[in-house]
C-alpha positions as CSV (number, residue, x, y, z in Angstrom):
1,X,31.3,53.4,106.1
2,X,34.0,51.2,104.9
3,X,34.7,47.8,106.8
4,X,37.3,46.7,107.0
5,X,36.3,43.3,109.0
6,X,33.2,41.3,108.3
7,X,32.5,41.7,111.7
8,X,32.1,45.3,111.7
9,X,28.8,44.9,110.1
10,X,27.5,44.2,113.8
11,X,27.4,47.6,114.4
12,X,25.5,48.8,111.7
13,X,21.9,49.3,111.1
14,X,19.3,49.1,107.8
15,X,19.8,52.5,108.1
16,X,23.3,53.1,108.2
17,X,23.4,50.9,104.7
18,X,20.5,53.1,103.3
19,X,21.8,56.4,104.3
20,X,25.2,55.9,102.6
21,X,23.6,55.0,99.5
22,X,22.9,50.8,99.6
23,X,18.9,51.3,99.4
24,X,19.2,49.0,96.4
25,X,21.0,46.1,97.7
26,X,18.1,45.8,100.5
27,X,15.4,45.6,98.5
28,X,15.7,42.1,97.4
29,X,16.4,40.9,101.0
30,X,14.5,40.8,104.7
31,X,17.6,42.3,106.4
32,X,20.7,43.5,106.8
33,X,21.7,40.5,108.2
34,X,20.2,38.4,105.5
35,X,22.1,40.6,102.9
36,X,25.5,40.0,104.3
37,X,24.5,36.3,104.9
38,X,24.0,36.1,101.1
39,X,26.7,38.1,100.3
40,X,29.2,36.4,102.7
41,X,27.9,32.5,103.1
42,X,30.7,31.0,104.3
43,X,31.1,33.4,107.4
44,X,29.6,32.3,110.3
45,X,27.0,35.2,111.4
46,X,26.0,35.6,114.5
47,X,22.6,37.4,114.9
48,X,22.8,38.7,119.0
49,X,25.9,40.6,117.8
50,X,23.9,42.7,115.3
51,X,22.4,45.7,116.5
52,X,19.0,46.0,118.0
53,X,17.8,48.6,115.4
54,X,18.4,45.4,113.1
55,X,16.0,42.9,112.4
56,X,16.7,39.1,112.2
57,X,15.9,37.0,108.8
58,X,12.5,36.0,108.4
59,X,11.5,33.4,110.0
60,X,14.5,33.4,112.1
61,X,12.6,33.9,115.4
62,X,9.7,30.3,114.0
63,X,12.9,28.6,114.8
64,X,13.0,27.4,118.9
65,X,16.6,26.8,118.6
66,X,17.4,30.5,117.8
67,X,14.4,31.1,120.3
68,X,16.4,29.5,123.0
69,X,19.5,30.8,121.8
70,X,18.5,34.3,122.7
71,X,16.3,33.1,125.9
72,X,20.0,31.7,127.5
73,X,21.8,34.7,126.1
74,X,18.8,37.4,128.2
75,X,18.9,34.8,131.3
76,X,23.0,35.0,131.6
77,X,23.0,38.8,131.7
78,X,19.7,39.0,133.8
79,X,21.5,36.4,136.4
80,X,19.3,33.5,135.4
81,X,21.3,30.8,137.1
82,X,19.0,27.2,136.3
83,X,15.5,26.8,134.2
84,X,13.1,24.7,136.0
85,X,10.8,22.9,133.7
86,X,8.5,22.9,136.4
87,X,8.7,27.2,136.5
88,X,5.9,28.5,134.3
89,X,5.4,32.3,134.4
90,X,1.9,34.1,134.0
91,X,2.3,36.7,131.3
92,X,1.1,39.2,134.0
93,X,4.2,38.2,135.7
94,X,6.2,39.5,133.1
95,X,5.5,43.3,134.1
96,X,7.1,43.3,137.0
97,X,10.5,42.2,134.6
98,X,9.6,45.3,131.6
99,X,11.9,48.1,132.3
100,X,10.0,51.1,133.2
């Protein structure tokens, strides 16, 4: 699992670290993406281009910034072409958006 870019980590998982034998360097962080943000501060990581399977910093999702961030980022590829202040979905709503 050598990388040869930074931004091959995307692509990896918890997992992938764990299974080839990095166990230990996850145990003092909250995530992949937390380790290679320590590891590598002066890179700009961006956390939609990590994997699903991996989970975002601690706290990362408290922040409405990164909240929005990732609220545009769904909307573009769903089609979402304006947000209407005035638009305020019921949570029952929602279902009909879930993929079955």
């Amino acid at each position: 699992m050598f990388s040869k870019k930074l931004h091959d980590w995307y692509s990896f998982t918890e997992y992938d670290v764990i299974k080839n034998g990095g166990w230990s360097l996850l145990r003092g962080q909250t995530s992949l993406q937390g380790l290679l943000e320590a590891t590598y501060p002066n890179f700009n990581w961006e956390t939609e281009k990590f994997t699903k399977a991996t989970r975002a910093p601690r706290g990362f999702w408290l922040n409405v910034d990164n909240q929005r961030s990732e609220l545009e980022r769904i909307g573009q590829a769903l089609g979402v072409k304006e947000v209407s202040a005035s638009f305020h979905p019921m949570f029952r709503d929602c279902d009909s958006l879930m993929p079955a």
